[in-house]
N, C-alpha and C positions, 0 to 999 in steps of 0.2 A: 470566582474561578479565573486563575491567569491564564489568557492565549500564549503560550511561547511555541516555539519553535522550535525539536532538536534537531543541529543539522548532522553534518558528515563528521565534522571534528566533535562535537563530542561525543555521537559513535566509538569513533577511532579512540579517544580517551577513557571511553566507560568503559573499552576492552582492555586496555592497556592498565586500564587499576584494576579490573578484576580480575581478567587472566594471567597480567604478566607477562604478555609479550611486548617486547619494545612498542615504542612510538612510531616507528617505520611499520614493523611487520602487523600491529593493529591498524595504522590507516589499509595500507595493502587490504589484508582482510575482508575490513568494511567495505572497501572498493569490488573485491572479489565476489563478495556477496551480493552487493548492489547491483554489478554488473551481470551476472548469472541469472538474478531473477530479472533485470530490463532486457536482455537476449530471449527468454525465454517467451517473455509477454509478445516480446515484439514475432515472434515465429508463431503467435497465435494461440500460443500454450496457455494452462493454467498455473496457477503457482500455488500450493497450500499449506502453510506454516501450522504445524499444529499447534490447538492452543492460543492462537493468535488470530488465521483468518485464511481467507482466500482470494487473490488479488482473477477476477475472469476477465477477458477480454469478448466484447461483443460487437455482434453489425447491429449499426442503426439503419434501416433504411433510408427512403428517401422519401420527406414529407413537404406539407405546406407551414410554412410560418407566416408570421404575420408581423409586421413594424408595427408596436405599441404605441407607436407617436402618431403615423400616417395611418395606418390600418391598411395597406398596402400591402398583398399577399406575395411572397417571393419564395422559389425553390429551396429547399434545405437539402442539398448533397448524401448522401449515404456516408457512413463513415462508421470507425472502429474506437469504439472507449473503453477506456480500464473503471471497472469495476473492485470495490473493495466489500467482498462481506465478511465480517468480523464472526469469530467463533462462538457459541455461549458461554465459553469460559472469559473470551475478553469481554463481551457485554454484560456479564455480570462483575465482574471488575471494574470498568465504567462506571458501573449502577452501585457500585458499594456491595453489593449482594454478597450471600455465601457466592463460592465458588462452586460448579458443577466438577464431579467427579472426573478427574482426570483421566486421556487413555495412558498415563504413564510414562509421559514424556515431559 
């Protein structure tokens, strides 16, 4: 299995050969998109792609850790993470599996 990367530009290019809109107005796009749903995360929102997944954002509270070197206990801050849970239509895609029945989208 290859690790690659897709970034923004070939976003922007996989619109532009399949929809057909220029190379400008598919970057734009991909940007629009991107930008939409990192405003949204960031106001604390949910995001749900159907078919694809759900990007949550959560609080962690505030715990003890520990230096694996020293064993040295120190605060670990409260704070907010993105969360990615994938649909069962994309984890069985993943998995090679049938796909589960679509809502139609």
């Amino acid at each position: 299995m290859s690790q690659r990367t897709v970034t923004r530009a070939e976003l922007s290019e996989a619109v532009y050969q399949r929809i057909g809109l220029s190379r400008t107005e598919s970057s734009a796009l991909v940007e629009l998109v991107l930008s939409e749903i990192s405003d949204s995360l960031s106001h604390g929102n949910s995001v749900k792609l159907s078919s694809f997944g759900s990007f949550l954002v959560r609080d962690k509270g505030e715990r003890v850790g520990r230096n694996p070197k020293t064993g040295v206990e120190v605060p670990i801050d409260p704070r907010r993470v993105l969360v990615f849970k994938p649909s069962n239509i994309m984890k069985a895609r993943i998995n090679g599996e049938a796909q589960p029945a679509s809502d139609g989208f």
